[in-house]
N, C-alpha and C positions, 0 to 999 in steps of 0.2 A: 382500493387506496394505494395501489403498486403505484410507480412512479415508471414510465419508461422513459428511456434517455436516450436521443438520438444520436449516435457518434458521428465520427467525421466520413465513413462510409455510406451515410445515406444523406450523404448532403447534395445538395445539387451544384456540383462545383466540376471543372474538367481534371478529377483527381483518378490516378491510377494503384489502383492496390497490387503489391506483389510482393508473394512467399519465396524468396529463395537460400538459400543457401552459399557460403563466402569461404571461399579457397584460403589458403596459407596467406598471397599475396595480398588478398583482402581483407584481413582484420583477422586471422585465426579462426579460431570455430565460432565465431558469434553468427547468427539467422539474421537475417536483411527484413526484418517484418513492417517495414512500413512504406510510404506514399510518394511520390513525389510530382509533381505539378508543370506542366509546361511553363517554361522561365520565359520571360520577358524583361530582356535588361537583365540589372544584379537585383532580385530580390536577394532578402536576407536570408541567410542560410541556420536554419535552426536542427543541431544537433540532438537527436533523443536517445538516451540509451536507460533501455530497463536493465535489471539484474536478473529477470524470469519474466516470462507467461502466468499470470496467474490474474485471475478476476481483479483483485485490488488495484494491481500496476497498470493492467490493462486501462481499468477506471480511470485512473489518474492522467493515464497517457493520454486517452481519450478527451479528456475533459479539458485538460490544457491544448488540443490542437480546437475543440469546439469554442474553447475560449477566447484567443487568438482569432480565431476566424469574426465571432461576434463583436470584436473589438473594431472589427471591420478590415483587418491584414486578410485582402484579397490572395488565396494560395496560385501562384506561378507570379503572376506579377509582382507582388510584394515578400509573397515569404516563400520559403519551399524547406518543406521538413524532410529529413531523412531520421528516419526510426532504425536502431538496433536493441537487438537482445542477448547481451550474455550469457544465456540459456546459465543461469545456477554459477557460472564457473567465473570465478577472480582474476585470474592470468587475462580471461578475454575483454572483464571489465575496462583495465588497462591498455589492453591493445586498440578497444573501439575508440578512448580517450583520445591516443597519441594519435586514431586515422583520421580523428575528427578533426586535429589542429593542424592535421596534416592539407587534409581539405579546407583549412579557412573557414571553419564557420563562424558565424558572426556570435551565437550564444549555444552552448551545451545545458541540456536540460539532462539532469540525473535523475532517477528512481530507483527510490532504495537507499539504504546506508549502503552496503557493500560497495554499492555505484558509485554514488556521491565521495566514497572514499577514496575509489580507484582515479576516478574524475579529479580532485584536489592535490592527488600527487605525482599527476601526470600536468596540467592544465594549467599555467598560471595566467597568462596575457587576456585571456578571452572569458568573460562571463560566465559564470556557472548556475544555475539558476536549479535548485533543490526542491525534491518534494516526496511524501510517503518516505519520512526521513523523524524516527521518533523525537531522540534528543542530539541534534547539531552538536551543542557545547562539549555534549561527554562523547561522543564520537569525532572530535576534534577537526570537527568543520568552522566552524565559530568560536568566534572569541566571547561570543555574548549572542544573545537571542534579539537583544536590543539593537544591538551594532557590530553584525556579525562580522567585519571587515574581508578584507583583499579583496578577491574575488565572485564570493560567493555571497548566496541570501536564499530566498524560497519559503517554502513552506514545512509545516513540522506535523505529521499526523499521530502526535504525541495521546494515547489514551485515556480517558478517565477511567484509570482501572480500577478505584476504589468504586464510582455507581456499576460500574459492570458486574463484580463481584457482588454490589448489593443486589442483584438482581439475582441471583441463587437462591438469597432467603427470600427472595418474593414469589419465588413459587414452590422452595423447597425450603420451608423454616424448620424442619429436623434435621436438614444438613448437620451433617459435620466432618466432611472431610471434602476437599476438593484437588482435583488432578488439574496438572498445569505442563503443558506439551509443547518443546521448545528448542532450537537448535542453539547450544551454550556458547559455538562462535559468531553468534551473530549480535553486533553491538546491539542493537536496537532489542532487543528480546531482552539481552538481562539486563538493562534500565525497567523493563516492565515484572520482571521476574522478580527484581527485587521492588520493586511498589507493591507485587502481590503479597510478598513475606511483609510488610508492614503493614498491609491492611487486614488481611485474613483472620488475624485474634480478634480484630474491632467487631466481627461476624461470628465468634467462634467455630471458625473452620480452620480444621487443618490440612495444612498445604505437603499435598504428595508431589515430586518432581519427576517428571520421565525427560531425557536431555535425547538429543538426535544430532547427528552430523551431517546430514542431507536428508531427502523426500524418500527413501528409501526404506530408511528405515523408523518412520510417525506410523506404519502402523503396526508395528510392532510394539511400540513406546505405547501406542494407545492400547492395546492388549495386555501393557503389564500392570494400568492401574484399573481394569476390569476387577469386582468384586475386595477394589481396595478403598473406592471412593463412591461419593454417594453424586458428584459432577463431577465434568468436563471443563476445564476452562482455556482458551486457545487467544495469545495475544497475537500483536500483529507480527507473527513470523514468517519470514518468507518460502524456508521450506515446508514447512507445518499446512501454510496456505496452499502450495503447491497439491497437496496430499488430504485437503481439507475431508475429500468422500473417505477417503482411511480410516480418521478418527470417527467420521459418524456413525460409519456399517459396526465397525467393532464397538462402539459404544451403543449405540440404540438395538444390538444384539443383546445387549445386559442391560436394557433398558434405564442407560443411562443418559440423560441429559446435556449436549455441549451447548456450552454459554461462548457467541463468540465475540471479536473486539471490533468488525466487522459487516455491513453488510453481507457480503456474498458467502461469508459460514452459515447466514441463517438460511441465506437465500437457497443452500446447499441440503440442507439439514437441519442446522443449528435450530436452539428453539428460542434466543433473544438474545441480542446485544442493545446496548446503548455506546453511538460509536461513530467513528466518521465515517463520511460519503463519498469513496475516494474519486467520482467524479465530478462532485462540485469540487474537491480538493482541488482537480488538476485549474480547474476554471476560474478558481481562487491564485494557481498559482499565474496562469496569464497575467493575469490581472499585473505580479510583480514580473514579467517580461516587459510588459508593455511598460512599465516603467524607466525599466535600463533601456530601451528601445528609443523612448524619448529623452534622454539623455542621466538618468539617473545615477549614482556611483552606488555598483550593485553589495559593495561593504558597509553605504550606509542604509542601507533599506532596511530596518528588524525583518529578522523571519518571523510569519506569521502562523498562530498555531490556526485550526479550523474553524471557520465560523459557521459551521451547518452539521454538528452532530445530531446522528438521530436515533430513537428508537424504534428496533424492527422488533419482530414477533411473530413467529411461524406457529398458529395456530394448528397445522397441518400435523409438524411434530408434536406441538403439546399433545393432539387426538391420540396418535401413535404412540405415545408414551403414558398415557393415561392422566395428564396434568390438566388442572385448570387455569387458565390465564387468567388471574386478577383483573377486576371488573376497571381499576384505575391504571392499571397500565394500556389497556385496552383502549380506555378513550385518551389515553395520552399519546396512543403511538403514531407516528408516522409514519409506518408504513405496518401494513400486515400482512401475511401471507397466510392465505386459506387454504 
């Protein structure tokens, strides 16, 4: 029941992949991770910048250029994407912004709040197009979800963290306490931090916090709610993500359970999320390029939350941990991992 999903490196297109690395002069320390296409003429020039390397953003990134491509934006003739990565760091999210308007791209694609951030206070003239971005509004991207105005629009991979969390008592109904692993400056984390403090009583589960300041130190944080909590639960953060095998070694060492908000936690380890698909996410998000592409005003587009949540279920883990997966989640899930 896996799903495999073909990115834009096994396409049959004259596309060139290259990992390099970018001098002072070139954008500061951000990594060159992406494509670019023999031009013909002025295709459009689409700007991508993630905030990390990590399966979700990958997903996203991926899916928006597989998007894009199925829309039928032939790459070198029509478009030509240039991909960076901020590798974790804010100072560089800003510098790839200002090299982007420096180069004239015709639209910047952001991932991630941190990006999307740096991207909004660098970038006014040229489109900004949003995605793996929890809540726009309270991250002061938008004005509104409806009608997010200036510049920007996209997509919002905002959680359903109250069915996530109910998925704890569906394999562990003597729960009662659950660990929640989370880096405290990242806007997008405490929008979800705090929906977990208001659903957790609904469950009677009490909510342990372990906070991080980058990937360095999740597993650490995951080591201090060992033998304090009965799960795991891990939203969409981006350092946390980064470090996702951290959290699982030290927890499935104390034979504890992470529930993630994710695909690729489960896909990692995790033993179930109910959650978006960050690469139909990005294919979702084409869809709003191609919009301002054909003449759209990208303030009046609402951002769109996900329309392909799924549930996964790592069978593998539950063995490993000694659980049994509920006979109705089981035929409910779309994807399973054995």
């Amino acid at each position: 029941m896996r799903k495999v999903f073909v990115g834009f490196v096994g396409m049959v297109l004259a596309v060139s992949l290259v990992f390099t690395g970018c001098g002072p002069a070139d954008g500061g320390g951000e990594a060159d991770v992406g494509l670019e296409g023999e031009s013909v003429g002025k295709p459009l020039k689409v700007g991508i910048s993630q905030f990390m390397e990590h399966p979700a953003l990958d997903a996203a990134r991926d899916g928006f250029i597989d998007g894009l491509l199925e829309l039928g934006y032939e790459e070198g003739p029509e478009v030509e994407f240039i991909l960076k990565s901020a590798q974790g760091d804010s100072d560089t999210c800003r510098t790839i912004a200002a090299k982007f308007v420096q180069d004239g791209v015709d639209l910047l694609v952001a991932i991630a709040t941190p990006n999307a951030q740096a991207a909004a206070n660098v970038v006014k003239d040229i489109p900004i197009v949003i995605t793996a971005i929890t809540d726009p509004v309270a991250a002061g991207l938008a004005e509104s979800m409806e009608r997010p105005g200036g510049n920007i629009t996209g997509t919002s991979d905002m959680n359903p963290v109250r069915e996530q969390i109910a998925l704890v008592k569906d394999f562990l109904p003597e729960a009662a306490s659950l660990g929640i692993i989370y880096d405290a400056g990242e806007d997008n984390s405490l929008v979800q931090v705090e929906m977990a403090r208001e659903v957790v009583g609904d469950f009677a589960l009490e909510l342990l916090e372990a906070t991080v300041t980058n990937s360095s130190e999740v597993s650490q944080a995951a080591a201090s709610l060992v033998g304090k909590v009965d799960a795991i639960y891990v939203p969409t953060d981006n350092a946390v993500a980064s470090a996702i095998s951290a959290v699982i070694k030290e927890a499935h060492g104390a034979k504890i359970p992470v529930f993630g908000s994710e695909s690729a936690h489960v896909e990692q380890g995790g033993l179930a999320t109910f959650g978006v698909d960050y690469y139909l996410l990005g294919k979702q998000t084409a869809g709003v390029a191609d919009a301002i592409f054909k003449g759209q005003d990208p303030g009046e587009i609402p951002i769109q939350g996900s329309r392909d949540l799924q549930l996964v279920i790592n069978k593998r883990t539950a063995a490993q941990l000694g659980l049994t997966v509920p006979a109705d989640l089981l035929a409910a899930a779309d994807e399973i991992i054995d």
